[in-house]
C-alpha positions as CSV (number, residue, x, y, z in Angstrom):
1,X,-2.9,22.2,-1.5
2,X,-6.4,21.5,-0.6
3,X,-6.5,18.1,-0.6
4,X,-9.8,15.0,0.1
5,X,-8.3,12.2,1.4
6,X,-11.0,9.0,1.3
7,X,-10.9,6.5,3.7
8,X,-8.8,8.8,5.6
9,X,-9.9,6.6,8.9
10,X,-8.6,3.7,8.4
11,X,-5.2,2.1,8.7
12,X,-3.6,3.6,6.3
13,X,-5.8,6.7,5.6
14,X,-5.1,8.1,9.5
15,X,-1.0,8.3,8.5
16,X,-1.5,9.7,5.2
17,X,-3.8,12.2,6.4
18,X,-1.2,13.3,8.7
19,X,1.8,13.2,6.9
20,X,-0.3,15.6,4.4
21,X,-1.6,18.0,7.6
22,X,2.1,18.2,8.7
23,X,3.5,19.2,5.5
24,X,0.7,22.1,5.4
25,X,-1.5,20.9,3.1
26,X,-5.7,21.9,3.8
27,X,-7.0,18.7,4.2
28,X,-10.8,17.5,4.5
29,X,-11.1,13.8,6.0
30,X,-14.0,11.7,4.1
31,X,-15.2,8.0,5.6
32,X,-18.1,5.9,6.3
33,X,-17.0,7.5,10.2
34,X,-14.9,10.2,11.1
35,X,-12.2,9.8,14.1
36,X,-13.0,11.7,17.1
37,X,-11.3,15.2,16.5
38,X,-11.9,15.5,13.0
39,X,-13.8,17.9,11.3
40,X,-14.0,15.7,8.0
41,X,-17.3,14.4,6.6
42,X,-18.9,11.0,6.6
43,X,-20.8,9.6,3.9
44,X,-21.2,6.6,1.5
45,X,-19.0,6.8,-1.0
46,X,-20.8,5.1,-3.0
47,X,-23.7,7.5,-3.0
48,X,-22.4,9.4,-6.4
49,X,-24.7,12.4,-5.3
50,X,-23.3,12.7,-2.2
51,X,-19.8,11.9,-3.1
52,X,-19.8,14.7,-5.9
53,X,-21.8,17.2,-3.1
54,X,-18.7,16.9,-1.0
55,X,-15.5,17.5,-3.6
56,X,-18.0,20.1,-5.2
57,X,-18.0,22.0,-1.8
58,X,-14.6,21.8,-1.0
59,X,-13.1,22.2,-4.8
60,X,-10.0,19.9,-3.8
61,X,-6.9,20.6,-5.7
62,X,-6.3,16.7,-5.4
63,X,-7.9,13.7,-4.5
64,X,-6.3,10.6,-2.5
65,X,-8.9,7.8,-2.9
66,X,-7.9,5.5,-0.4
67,X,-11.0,3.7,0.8
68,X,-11.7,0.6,-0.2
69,X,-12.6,-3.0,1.5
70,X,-9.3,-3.7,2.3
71,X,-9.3,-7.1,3.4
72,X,-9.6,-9.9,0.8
73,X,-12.7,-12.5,2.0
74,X,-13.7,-10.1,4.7
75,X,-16.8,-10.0,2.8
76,X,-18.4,-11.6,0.5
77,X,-16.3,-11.8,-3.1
78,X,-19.7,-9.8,-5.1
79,X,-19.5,-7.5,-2.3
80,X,-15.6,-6.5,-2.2
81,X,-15.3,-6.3,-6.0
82,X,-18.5,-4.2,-6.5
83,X,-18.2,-2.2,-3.7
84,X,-14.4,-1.0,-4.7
85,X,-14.7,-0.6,-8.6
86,X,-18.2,1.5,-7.7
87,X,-16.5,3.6,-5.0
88,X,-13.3,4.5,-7.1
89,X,-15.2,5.0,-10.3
90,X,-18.0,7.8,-8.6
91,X,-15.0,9.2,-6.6
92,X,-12.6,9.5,-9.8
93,X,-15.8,10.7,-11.5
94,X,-16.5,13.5,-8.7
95,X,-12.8,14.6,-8.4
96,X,-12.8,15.4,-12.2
97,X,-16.2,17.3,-12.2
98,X,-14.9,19.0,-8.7
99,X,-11.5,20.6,-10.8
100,X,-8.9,18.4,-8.9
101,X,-5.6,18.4,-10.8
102,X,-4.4,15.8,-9.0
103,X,-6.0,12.3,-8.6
104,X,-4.2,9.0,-6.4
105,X,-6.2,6.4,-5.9
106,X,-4.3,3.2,-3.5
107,X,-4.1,-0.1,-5.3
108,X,-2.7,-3.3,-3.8
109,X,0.5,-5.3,-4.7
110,X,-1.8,-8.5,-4.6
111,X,-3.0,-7.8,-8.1
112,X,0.1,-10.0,-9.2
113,X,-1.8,-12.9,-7.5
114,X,1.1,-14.4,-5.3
115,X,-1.1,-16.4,-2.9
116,X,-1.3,-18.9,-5.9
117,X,-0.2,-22.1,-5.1
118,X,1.8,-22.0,-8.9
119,X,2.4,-18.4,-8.7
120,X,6.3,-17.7,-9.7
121,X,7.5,-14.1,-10.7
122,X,9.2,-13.5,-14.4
123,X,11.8,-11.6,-12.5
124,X,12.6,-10.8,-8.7
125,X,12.3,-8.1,-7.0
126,X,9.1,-7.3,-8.4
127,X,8.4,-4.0,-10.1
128,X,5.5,-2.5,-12.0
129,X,6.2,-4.6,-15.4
130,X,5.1,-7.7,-13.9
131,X,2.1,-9.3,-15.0
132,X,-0.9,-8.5,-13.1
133,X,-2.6,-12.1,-12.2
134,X,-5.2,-11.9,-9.5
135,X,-7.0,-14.8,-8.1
136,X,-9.7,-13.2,-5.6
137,X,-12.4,-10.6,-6.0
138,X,-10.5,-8.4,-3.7
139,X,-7.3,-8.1,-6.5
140,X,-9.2,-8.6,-9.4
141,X,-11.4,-5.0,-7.8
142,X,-7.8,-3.4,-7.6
143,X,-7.2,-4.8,-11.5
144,X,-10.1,-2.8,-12.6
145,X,-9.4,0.5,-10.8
146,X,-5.8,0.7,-11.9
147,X,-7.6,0.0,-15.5
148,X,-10.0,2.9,-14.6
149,X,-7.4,5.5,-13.5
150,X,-5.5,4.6,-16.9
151,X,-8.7,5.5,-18.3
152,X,-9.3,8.5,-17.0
153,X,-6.0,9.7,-17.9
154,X,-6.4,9.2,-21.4
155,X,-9.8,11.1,-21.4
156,X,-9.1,13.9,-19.2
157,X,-5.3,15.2,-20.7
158,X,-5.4,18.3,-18.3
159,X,-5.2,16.2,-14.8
160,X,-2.4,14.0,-13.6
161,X,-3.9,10.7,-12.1
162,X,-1.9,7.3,-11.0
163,X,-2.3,4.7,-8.5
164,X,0.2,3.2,-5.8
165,X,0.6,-0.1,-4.3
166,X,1.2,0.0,-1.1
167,X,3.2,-3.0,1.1
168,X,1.8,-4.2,4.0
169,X,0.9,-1.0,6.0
170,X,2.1,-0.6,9.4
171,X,0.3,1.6,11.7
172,X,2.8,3.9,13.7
173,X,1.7,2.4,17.5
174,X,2.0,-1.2,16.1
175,X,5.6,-1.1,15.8
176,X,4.8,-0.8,19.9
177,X,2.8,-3.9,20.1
178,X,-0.4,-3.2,18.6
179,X,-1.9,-6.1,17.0
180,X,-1.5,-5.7,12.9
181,X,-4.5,-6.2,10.3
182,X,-3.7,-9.7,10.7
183,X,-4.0,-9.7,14.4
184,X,-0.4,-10.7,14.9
185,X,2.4,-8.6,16.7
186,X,5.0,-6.9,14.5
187,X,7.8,-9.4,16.7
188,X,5.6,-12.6,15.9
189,X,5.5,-11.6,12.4
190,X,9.3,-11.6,12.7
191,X,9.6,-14.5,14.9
192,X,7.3,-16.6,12.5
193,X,7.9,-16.3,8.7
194,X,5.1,-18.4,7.7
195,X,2.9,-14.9,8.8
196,X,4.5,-12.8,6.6
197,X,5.4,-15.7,3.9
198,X,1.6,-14.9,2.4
199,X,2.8,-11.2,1.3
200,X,6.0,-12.1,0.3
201,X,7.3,-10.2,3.5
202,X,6.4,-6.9,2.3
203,X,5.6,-3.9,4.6
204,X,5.7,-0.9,4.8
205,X,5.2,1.9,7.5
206,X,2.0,4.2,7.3
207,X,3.9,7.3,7.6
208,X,6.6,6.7,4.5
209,X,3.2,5.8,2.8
210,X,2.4,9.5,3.3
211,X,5.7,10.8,2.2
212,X,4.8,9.0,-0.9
213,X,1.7,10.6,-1.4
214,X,3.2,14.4,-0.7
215,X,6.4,13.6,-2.9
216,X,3.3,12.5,-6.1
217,X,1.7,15.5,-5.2
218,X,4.5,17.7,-5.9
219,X,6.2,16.1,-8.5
220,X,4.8,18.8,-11.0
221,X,7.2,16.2,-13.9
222,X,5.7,12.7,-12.8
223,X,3.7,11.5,-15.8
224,X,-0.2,10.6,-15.8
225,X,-1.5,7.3,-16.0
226,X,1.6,5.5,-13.7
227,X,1.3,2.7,-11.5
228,X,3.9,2.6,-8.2
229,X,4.8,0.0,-5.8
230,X,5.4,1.4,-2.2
231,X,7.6,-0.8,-0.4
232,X,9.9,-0.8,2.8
233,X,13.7,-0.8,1.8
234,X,14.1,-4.6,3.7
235,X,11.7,-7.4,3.6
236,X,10.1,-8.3,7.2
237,X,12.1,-11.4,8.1
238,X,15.5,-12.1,10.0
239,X,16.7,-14.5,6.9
240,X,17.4,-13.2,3.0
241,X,14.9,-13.7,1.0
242,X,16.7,-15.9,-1.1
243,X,16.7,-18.7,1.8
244,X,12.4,-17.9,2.4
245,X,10.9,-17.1,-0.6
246,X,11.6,-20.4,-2.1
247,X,10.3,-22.4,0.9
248,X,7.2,-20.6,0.8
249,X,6.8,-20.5,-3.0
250,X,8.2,-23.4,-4.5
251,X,9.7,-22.1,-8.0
252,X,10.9,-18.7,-7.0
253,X,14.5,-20.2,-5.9
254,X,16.4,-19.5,-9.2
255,X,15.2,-15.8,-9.5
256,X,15.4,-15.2,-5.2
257,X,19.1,-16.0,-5.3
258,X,19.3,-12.7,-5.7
259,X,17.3,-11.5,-3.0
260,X,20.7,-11.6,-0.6
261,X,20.8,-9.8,3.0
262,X,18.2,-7.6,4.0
263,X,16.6,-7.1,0.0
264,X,12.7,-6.6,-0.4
265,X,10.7,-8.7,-3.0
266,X,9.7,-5.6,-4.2
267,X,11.4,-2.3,-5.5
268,X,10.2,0.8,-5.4
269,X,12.5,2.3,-8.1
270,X,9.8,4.2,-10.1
271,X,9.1,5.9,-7.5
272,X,12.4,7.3,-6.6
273,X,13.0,7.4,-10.6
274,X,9.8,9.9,-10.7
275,X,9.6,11.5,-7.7
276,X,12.6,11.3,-5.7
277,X,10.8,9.6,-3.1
278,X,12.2,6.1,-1.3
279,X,11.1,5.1,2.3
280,X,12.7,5.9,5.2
281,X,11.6,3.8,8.1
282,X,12.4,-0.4,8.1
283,X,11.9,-2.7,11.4
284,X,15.3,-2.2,12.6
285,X,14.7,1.3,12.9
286,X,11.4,1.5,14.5
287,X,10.4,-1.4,16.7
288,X,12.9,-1.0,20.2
289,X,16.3,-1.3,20.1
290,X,16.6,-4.4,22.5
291,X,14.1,-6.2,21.0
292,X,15.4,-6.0,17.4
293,X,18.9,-7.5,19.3
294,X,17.1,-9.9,20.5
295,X,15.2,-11.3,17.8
296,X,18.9,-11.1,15.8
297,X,20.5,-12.9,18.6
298,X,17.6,-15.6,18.3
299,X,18.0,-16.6,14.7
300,X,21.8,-16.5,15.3
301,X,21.8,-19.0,17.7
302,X,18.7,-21.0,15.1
303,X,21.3,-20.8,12.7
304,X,23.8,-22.0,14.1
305,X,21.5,-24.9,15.6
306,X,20.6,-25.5,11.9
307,X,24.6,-25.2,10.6
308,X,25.1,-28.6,13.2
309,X,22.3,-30.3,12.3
């Protein structure tokens, strides 16, 4: 397919864009700034003019809107939520007008609005019936272009749109020791849970995020208008769940009992139910053997330290 991919510098947008390349899709890179190497085009996206000159000229057969601010509070709250719900809304606009079939725009799993202080799930792991509660400008922006895509897919009967919701993204060198979007290590986010109690220990690795992306692509059956969570098959963390998540979130317990071994927060069943798709990568299979042994030897002997006392 020929395929835009927005945001395709960024975290998440340089693994997408090469899962898609690999898989032998055409694909044109569009950001604020291109990567070194990349013969994509730069532009403000939300420029409408310029936005629709670009998908006009390259008459995509999809569009992957993934560019966003994608921090919450890294800017000003007016500034995130206008500058996401006007950037999805002229790209969704110019991807229709352009002749894409195909439209996926990124959402975040934060428009359920865990960071709360009284936030507590109706049921555990979470999955795209839960209620979407979202308590910053950043989540609130992601509320309204989830509302938008639904939108377009009721007007526009003849192109399959949806958005994802993709974990805690993982870069592919970061699993190595680069420092995550949080600035901490992919061991100290193991090491200490408190770091990756805020996102309910979701992750998920850049390059399964892409898999997801090709598998909607081609899923000819997948119906218009869904929503998907995108989540690694484990949670980030050496304890269940069902020890953590209540520490972290008091009123979870009841419903995290079942969150036993190695179980996400989140599931990613529709995605599998729709697409065939389900991630392939966790921590124990990508960050080095002999540190993963170590860090399980650690909280083995914390355990045990905390069985005695």
């Amino acid at each position: 397919m020929r395929i835009v991919v927005t945001g395709a510098s960024g975290r998440l947008g340089r693994s997408v864009t090469a899962v898609l390349r690999d898989a032998g899709h055409l694909v044109l890179s569009v950001d604020r700034a291109i990567l070194a190497g990349d013969d994509g085009e730069a532009i403000d996206l939300k420029d409408a003019a310029a936005t629709a000159g670009v998908l006009g000229r390259f008459a995509p057969d999809a569009v992957v809107h993934l560019a966003a601010i994608a921090v919450p509070f890294s800017a000003p709250e007016r500034t995130i939520f206008t500058t996401n719900t006007g950037m999805a809304f002229t790209v969704i606009e110019a991807a229709v007008a352009a002749g894409a079939s195909r439209v996926l725009v990124a959402s975040s799993p934060t428009v359920l609005g865990y960071g709360a202080p009284d936030w507590a799930p109706a049921r555990l792991p979470l999955d795209e019936r839960e209620h979407r509660r979202p308590t910053n400008a950043y989540a609130l922006s992601k509320v309204c272009v989830e509302d938008a895509v639904e939108m377009f897919a009721r007007t526009n009967p003849g192109i399959r749109f949806a958005t994802f919701r993709p974990c805690y993204v993982i870069a592919p060198d970061e699993w190595a020791g680069a420092p995550t979007q949080q600035g901490h290590t992919m061991i100290e986010r193991l090491q200490r849970p408190e770091f990756a109690a805020v996102s309910l220990f979701n992750y998920l690795d850049g390059r399964d995020a892409g898999e997801f992306v090709d598998a909607w692509l081609r899923a000819d059956g997948a119906p218009s208008g869904a929503r998907y969570f995108v989540s690694a098959p484990d949670a980030l963390a050496l304890r269940p769940l069902s020890e953590l998540l209540p520490v972290f979130h008091p009123g979870t317990a009841r419903l995290a009992a079942a969150l036993t071994g190695t179980a996400s927060a989140f599931s990613s069943g529709a995605a599998l139910r729709d697409l065939g798709w389900a991630p392939r990568r966790s921590w124990r299979t990508e960050l080095p053997a002999d540190a993963v042994a170590l860090l399980e030897a650690s909280e083995r002997t914390l355990e045990t330290e905390r069985s005695a006392s």
